[in-house]
C-alpha atoms as one frame of an Amber mdcrd trajectory, in Angstrom:
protein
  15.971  15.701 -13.862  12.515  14.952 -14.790  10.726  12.299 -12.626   7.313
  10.890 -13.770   5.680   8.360 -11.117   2.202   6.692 -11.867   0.155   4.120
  -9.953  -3.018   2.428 -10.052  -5.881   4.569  -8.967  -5.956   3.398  -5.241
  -4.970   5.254  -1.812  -3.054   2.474  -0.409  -0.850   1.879  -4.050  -0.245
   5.851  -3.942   0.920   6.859  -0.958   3.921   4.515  -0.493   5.549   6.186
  -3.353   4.548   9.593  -2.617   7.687  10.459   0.312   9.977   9.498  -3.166
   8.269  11.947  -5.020   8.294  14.734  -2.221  11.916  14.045  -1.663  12.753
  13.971  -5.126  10.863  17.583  -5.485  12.452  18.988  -2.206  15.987  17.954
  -3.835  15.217  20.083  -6.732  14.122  18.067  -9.312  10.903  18.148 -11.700
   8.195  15.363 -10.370   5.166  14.878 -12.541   2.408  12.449 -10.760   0.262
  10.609 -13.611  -2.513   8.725 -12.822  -6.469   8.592 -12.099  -9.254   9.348
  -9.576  -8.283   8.815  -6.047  -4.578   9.161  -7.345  -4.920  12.421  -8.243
  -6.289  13.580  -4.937  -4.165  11.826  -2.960  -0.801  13.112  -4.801  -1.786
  16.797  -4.921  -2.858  16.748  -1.543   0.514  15.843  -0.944   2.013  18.854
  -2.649   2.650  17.148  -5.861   2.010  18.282  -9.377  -0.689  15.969 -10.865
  -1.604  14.485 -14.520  -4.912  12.936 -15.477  -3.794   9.663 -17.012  -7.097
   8.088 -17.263  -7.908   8.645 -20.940 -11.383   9.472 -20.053 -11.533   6.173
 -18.685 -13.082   5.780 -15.204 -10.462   3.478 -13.720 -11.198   3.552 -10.115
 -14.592   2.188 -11.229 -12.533  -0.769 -12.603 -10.996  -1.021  -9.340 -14.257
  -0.214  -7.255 -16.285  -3.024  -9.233 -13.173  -5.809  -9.114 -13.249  -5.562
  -5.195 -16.756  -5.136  -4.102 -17.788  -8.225  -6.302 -17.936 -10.689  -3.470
 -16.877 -13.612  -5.876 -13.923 -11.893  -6.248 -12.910 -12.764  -2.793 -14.219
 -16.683  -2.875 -11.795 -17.628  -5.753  -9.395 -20.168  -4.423  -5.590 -18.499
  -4.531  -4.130 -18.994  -7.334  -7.599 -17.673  -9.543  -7.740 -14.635  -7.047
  -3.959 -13.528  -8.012  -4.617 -13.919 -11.993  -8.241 -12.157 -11.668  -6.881
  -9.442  -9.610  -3.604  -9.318 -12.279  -5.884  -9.172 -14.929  -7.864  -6.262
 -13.571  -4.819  -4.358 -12.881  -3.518  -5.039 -16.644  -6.882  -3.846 -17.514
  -6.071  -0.250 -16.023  -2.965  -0.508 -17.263  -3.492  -0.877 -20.665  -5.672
   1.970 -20.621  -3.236   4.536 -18.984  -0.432   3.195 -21.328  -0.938   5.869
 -24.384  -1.431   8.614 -21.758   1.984   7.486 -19.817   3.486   6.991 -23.148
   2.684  10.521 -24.562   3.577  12.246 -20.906   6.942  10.418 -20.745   7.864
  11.729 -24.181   6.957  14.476 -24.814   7.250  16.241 -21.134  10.904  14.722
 -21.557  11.149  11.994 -18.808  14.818  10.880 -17.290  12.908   8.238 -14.584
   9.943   6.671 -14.736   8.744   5.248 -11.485   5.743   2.647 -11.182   4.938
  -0.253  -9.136   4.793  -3.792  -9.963   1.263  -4.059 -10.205   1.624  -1.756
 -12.965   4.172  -2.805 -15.265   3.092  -1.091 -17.740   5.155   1.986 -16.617
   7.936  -0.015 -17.771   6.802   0.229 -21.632   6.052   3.574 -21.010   9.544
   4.317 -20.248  11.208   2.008 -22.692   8.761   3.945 -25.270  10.305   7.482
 -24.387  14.030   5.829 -23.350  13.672   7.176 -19.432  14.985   4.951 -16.513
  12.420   2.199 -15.466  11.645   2.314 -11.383  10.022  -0.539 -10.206   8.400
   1.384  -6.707   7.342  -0.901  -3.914   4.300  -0.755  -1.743   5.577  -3.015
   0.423   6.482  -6.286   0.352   8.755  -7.274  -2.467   6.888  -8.562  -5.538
   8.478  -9.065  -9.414   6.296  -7.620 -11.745   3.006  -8.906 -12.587   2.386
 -10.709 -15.782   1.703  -8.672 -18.934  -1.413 -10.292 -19.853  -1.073  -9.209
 -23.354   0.458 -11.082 -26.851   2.591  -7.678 -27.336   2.621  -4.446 -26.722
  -0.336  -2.223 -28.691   0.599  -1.136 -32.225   1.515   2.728 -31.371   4.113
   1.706 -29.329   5.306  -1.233 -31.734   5.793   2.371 -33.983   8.397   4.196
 -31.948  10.758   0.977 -31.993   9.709  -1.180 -29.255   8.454  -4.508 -30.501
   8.811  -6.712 -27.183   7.863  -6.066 -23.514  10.646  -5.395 -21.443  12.285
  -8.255 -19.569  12.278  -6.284 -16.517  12.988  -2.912 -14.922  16.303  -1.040
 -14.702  16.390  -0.393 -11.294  14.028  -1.563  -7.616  13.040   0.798  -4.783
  12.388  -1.853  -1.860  10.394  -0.725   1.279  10.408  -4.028   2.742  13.274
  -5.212   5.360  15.268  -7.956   5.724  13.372 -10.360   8.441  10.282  -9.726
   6.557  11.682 -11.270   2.986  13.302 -13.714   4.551   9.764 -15.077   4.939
   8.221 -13.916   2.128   7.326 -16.147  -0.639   6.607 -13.399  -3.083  10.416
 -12.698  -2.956  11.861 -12.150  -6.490  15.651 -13.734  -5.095  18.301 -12.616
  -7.212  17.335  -9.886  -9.989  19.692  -8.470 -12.805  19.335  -4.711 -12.205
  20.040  -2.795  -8.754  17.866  -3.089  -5.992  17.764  -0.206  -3.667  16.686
  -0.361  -0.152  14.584   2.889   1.197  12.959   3.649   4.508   9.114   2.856
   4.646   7.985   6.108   5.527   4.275   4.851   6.080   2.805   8.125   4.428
  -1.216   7.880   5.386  -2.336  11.140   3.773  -3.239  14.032   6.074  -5.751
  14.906   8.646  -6.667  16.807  12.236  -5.346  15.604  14.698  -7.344  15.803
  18.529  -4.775  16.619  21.260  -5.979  13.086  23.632  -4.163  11.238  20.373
  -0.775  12.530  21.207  -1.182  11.226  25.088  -1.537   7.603  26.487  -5.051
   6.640  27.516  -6.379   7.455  31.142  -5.418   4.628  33.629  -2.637   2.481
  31.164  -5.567   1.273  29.512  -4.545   0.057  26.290  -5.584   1.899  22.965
  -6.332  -0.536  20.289  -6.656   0.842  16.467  -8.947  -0.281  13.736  -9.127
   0.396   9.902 -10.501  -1.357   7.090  -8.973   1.084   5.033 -10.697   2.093
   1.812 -12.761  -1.344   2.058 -14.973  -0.354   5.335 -18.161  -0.435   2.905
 -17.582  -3.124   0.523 -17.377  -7.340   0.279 -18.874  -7.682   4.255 -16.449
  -5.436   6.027 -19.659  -4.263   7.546 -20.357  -7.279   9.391 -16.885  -7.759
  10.268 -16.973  -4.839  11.314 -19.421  -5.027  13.808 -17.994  -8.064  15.178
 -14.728  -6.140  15.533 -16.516  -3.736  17.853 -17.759  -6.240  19.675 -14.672
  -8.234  20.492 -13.149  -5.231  22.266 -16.277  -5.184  24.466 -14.244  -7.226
  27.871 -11.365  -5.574  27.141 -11.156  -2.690  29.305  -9.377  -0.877  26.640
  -9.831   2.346  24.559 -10.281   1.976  20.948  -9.851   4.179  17.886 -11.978
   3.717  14.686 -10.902   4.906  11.642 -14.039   4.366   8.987 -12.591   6.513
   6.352 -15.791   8.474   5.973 -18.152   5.763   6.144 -20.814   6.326   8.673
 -20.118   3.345  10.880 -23.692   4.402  13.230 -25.665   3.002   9.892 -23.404
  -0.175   9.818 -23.225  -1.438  13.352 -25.428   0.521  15.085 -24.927   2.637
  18.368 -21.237   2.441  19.689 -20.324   1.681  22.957 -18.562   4.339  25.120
 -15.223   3.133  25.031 -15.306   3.283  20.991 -14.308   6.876  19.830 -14.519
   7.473  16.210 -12.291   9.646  13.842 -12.938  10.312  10.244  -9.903  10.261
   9.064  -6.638  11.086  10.319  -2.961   9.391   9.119  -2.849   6.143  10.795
   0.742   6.866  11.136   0.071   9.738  13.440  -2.573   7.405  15.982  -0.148
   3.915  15.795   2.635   5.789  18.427   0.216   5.213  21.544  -1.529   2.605
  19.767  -0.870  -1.224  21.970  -2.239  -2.994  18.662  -3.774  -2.275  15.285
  -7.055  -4.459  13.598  -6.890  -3.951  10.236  -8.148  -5.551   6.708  -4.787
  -7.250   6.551  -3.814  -4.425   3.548   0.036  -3.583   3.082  -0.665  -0.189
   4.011  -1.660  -0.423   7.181   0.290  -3.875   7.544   3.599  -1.588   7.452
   2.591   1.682   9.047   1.697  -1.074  12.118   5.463  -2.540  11.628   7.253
   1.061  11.367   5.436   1.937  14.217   6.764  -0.960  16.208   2.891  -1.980
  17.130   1.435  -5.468  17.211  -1.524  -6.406  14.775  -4.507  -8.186  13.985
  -4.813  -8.857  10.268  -8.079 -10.155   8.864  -7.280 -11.287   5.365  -9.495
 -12.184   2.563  -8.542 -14.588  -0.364  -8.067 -11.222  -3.053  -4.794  -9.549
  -3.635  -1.704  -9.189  -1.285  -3.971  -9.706   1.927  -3.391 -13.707   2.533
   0.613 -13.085   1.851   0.617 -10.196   3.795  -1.060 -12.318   7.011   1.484
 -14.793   6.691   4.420 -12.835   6.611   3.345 -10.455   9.745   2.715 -13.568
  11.191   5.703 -15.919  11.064   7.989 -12.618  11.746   6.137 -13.163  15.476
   4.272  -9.347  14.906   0.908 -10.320  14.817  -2.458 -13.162  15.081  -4.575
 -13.289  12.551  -8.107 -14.246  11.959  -9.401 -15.334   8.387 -12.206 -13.097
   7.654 -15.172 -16.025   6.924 -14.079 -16.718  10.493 -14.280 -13.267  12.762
 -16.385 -13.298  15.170 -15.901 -11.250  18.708 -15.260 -14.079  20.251 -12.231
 -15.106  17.785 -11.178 -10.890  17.763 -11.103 -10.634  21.116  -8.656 -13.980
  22.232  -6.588 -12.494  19.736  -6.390  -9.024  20.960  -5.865 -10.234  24.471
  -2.649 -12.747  22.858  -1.131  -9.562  21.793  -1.721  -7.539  24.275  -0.992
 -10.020  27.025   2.436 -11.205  25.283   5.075  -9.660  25.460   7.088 -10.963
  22.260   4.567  -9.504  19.604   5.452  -5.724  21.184   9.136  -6.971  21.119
   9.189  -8.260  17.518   7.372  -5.461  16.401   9.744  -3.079  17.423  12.502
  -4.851  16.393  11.032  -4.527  12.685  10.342  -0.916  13.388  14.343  -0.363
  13.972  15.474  -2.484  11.134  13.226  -0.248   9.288  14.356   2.991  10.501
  17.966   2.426   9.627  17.205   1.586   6.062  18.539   4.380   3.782  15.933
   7.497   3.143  14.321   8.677   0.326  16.663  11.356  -0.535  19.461   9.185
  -0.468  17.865   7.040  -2.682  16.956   9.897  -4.886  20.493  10.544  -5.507
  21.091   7.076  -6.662  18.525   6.567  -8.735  19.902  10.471 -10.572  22.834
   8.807 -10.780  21.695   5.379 -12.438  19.559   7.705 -15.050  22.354   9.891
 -15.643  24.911   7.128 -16.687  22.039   6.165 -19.080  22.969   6.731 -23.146
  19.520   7.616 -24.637
């Protein structure tokens, strides 16, 4: 069969789908990755045949100006969700005649997307393929259209309304997280199908002292601001980051993702060692906890690594919901980002470190994860959903 996935053009909304798409590819079907910028990267480096889908649109700019507008992350909730919806419709608007075009002409059976990016779903009502709702982490229906109906070329190959919803979920997210997650669509009227977070962080060199616990039983502390580490004041969060670890008597990884933290924050102390970039989910194993910008992404490579966590979230996007969730599961302690200081970092480093119930209940989400059903098993179903399919 012929599998077309597409995402928005971010690192942390690619990678979760991309252990689908290998699997999918390793099982011997065609796999087709649409999308734009870092998208493309990020998918080929991964082994996976890639498809500009930007239109000659520069849609990681979209992205790029949406999150390092500081208003952006001021906006009380419920204005943060519909101006971070609206952005994302934005992108997807613009990838829609690309998606439509691939998906019909290339021949598409599936088409996978996540729910930030429902407009997949017209893509593959337009060319009569099997619509894949692809999670990134937590559950989440699909976002609002933000449009009266779909655009006029589409209207012309027979679909007049949006689609009501998907034909089939891929969920990444376990049990005794939903259970406290209020982004939880509850019952849904196509199959959901459970699949093994594999936490996919890209790829990188490794240095051997990762593989090994620190000298002493010192404790090894990660921290990542993902793709954010030079935008809306992660600098100066940052810096106090660095500086709650000071009394710690602990090693600690950072992860800048390029950025040249020396400009940021200044000289490092000595026990701060710094990698470019490596997959998170290759440093987490002798990790004792994991500071991060409270993104899924590293929210769940933390979780299927069994590893307590410091979130720091900021009122944009998934990051508040994603805070509360780790949180009330018992896996983490987190501190709102107006309100880091080293001080507030490092009592709640020491609370994780010190007790023993956040390693416990981390763990215990790490094995609930692990026995979730893998992505070629859920390849197979989702062959068999498209196959029973009459064009």
């Amino acid at each position: 069969m012929r599998i077309l996935f597409t995402t928005t053009p971010t690192f942390s909304h690619t990678t979760p789908m991309v252990p689908l798409a290998q699997a999918a590819r390793l099982a011997g079907h065609q796999v087709l990755f649409a999308g734009s910028g870092v998208t493309l990267k990020t998918a080929a480096g991964a082994g996976l045949p890639v498809l500009d889908a930007g239109g000659g649109h520069d849609l990681q700019e979209i992205h790029r100006s949406f999150v390092s507008n500081p208003a952006n992350h001021m906006l009380p909730s419920d204005e943060a969700v519909k101006a971070f919806v609206g952005m994302m419709s934005q992108i997807g608007q613009l990838m829609l005649p690309s998606l439509v075009q691939t998906a019909r002409e290339w021949g598409a059976d599936i088409v996978v997307t996540p729910a930030w990016l429902p407009w997949g779903m017209l893509a593959a009502r337009a060319s009569g393929a099997l619509s894949v709702l692809h999670g990134i982490g937590l559950r989440y229906p699909a976002v609002p259209w933000m449009a009266m109906q779909p655009p006029e070329f589409v209207r012309q190959l027979g679909v007049t309304e949006f689609p009501d919803h998907c034909d089939a979920e891929v969920a990444l997210s376990p049990a005794s997280l939903e259970a406290f997650s209020p982004t939880a669509p509850g019952d849904v009227p196509f199959p959901v199908l459970n699949m093994r977070p594999c936490t996919y962080n890209g790829s990188g060199q490794l240095e051997p002292w990762l593989l090994r616990k620190p000298d002493g039983d010192r404790p090894r502390i990660a921290i990542t601001m993902g793709t954010a580490t030079a935008v809306h004041s992660w600098p100066t969060v940052l810096k106090a980051v660095v500086e709650g670890t000071a009394d710690l008597d602990a090693e600690v990884v950072l992860l800048p993702g390029g950025v040249d933290v020396a400009s940021i924050i200044g000289p490092l102390p000595g026990h701060v060692k710094v990698l470019d970039f490596v997959p998170l989910s290759a440093v987490l194993p002798r990790c004792d906890a994991l500071v991060h910008h409270s993104g899924m992404n590293s929210m769940f490579s933390a979780l299927a690594a069994g590893v307590p966590q410091i979130p720091l979230p900021v009122a944009a996007g998934d990051a508040p919901v994603n805070a509360m969730v780790a949180g009330r599961r018992g896996t983490s302690v987190s501190v709102d980002r107006t309100a880091v200081t080293p001080e507030a970092i490092g009592k709640a480093l020491r609370e994780v470190l010190q007790t023993s119930s956040y390693r416990t209940a981390s763990e215990e989400v790490a094995a609930e994860m692990a026995a979730m059903p893998s992505p070629y098993e859920v390849v197979g179903q989702l062959v068999e959903l498209a196959g029973a399919r009459t064009r």
